[in-house]
Steps between C-alpha positions, in 0.01 A plus 500: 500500500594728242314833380447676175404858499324782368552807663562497871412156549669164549357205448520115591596237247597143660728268346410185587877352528668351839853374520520141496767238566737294280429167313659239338508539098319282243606368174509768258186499234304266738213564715440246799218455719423337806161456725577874551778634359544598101863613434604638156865623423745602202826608417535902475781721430693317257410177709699577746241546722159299623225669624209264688188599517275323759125471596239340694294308252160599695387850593165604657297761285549806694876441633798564315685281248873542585796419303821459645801585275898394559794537302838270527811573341605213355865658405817515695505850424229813661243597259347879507145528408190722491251300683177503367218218588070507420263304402207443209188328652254347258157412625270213349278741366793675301575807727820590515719685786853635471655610832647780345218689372422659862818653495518654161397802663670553852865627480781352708854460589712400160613121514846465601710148416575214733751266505477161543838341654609141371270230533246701761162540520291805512111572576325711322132639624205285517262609226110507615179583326165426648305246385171611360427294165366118468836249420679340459762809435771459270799725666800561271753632739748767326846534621777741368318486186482172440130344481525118746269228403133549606378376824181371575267602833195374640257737611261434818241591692299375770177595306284744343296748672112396552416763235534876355377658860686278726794620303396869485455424913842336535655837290325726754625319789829506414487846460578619853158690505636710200148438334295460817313841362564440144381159494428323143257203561475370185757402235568772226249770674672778623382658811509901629665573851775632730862397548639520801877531653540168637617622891653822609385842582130530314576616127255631244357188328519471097166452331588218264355260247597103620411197260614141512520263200552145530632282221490100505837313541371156555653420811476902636389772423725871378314803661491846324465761766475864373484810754439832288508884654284727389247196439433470090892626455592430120738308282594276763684183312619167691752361292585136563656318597709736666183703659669837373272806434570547147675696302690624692214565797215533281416840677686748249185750461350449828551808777624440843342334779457211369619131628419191342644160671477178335608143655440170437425189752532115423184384691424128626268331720713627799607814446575784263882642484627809262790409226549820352373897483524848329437846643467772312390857660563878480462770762430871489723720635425579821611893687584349852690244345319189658639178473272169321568218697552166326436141645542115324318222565745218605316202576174662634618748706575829323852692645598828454751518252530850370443906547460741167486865471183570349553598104628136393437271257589155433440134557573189665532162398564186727358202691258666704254784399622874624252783585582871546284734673492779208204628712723687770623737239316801436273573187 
């Protein structure tokens, strides 16, 4: 994971890419498709390249659509390249997702070229998004600048939630007794209470504002889930669908502590699971210079995944929601 910072604090940002193996090519312009594969390629760099991308043609709502990309030289002579590769996904109800927009805003190492030798094959990452719209999906894969032909993905799900407090029930539970005192009961009602550190030497819990909003996606359900400290803090703005406090936290006016945390879970009749979150939070300085402890929820168990000197401010965006216990630092 990857952090962006205000002032003495770093934060997590997780790139959902994995390396992944070689495959054959296709033919260029073409997209193919098995029972479960959907392969798309074309002819970059002054054709003398092919980049494949490839792609289960089924995905479950909650889990990650991943696109495989390779490149083949198809010359008798090395090629030298910045390699770039992303993805546009379209949902059926016209939402549209472009793998680069989380990074717009997170600095990192400049590219540097590759070459390719004669006639081999490279890997590039897998590029993943999580699945949290009604398909079919309509992914254009993107690769060195060059736009492939559209492939097509099935969405799935084993079913829908019962209804709007099963849901809101499946959220909490998933939770790893984040909410167990801050516990929203019914869809779109926020609830008054106490956040707690999730293990650990006893901290000084956060009085908070928690809501959960369900929306209808046929087949599942998308939870909103909204933690707020002080309760009633202001101009808090979820912009989708990248769940990013907006612009650029949303918290420009507002004096330190404050912490607002914002996830979202794909919830079905078995289970609820988290696909992506924001953190945004500010600390007062403290005179004994105390350090906020941070923890992420992966899966449902939350791990301790970061220390602050008190006086920071910044955010988090990822998978799984982050909290920061603001509340050790002095007033």
């Amino acid at each position: 994971m990857k952090r962006f910072a205000g002032v003495g604090l770093l934060v997590t940002f997780a790139v959902a890419l994995a390396a992944w193996s070689g495959s054959p090519g296709a033919n260029a312009g073409e997209t193919h498709s098995t029972a479960t594969i959907s392969r798309s390629s074309g002819l970059i760099l002054h054709r003398r390249v092919r980049c494949t991308a490839t792609v289960s043609s089924e995905v479950q709502a909650g889990q990650d659509v991943s696109v495989k990309f390779t490149l083949r030289n198809l010359t008798k002579r090395p090629v030298t390249a910045y390699l770039a590769a992303w993805l546009v996904v379209k949902a059926a109800d016209g939402t549209t997702y472009d793998t680069r927009v989380p990074l717009e805003n997170f600095s990192g190492p400049a590219p540097f070229p590759t070459k390719l030798r004669p006639r081999a094959t490279r890997s590039l990452r897998r590029v993943a998004v999580p699945v949290r719209w009604k398909g079919p999906l309509q992914i254009t894969p993107r690769c060195v600048r060059k736009s492939l032909r559209p492939l097509q993905v099935a969405v799935s799900s084993p079913g829908p939630p019962a209804d709007g407090s099963t849901a809101v029930s499946e959220v909490v539970a998933a939770a790893g007794h984040l909410l167990d005192h801050c516990r929203p009961q019914t869809p779109g009602v926020p609830v008054a209470g106490l956040i707690y550190a999730p293990d650990g030497p006893p901290l000084p819990p956060m009085s908070a504002q928690c809501s959960v909003s369900i929306t209808s996606e046929g087949s599942f359900s998308v939870a909103q889930v909204l933690v707020l400290s002080p309760p009633g803090l202001q101009g808090v703005t979820v912009q989708q669908p990248y769940e990013f406090f907006g612009p650029p936290y949303g918290f420009d006016s507002t004096p330190p502590p404050y912490e607002a945390i914002a996830w979202e879970d794909v919830v079905t009749q078995d289970s609820a699971v988290s696909v992506v979150a924001s953190l945004a939070d500010a600390s007062n300085v403290s005179p004994t210079s105390q350090m906020a402890p941070s923890w992420t929820l992966e899966g449902t168990t939350w791990v301790l995944t970061e220390k602050a000197l008190c006086g920071f401010h910044g955010g988090a965006w990822g998978p799984g929601p982050t909290v920061e216990f603001v509340s050790v630092c002095s007033s």
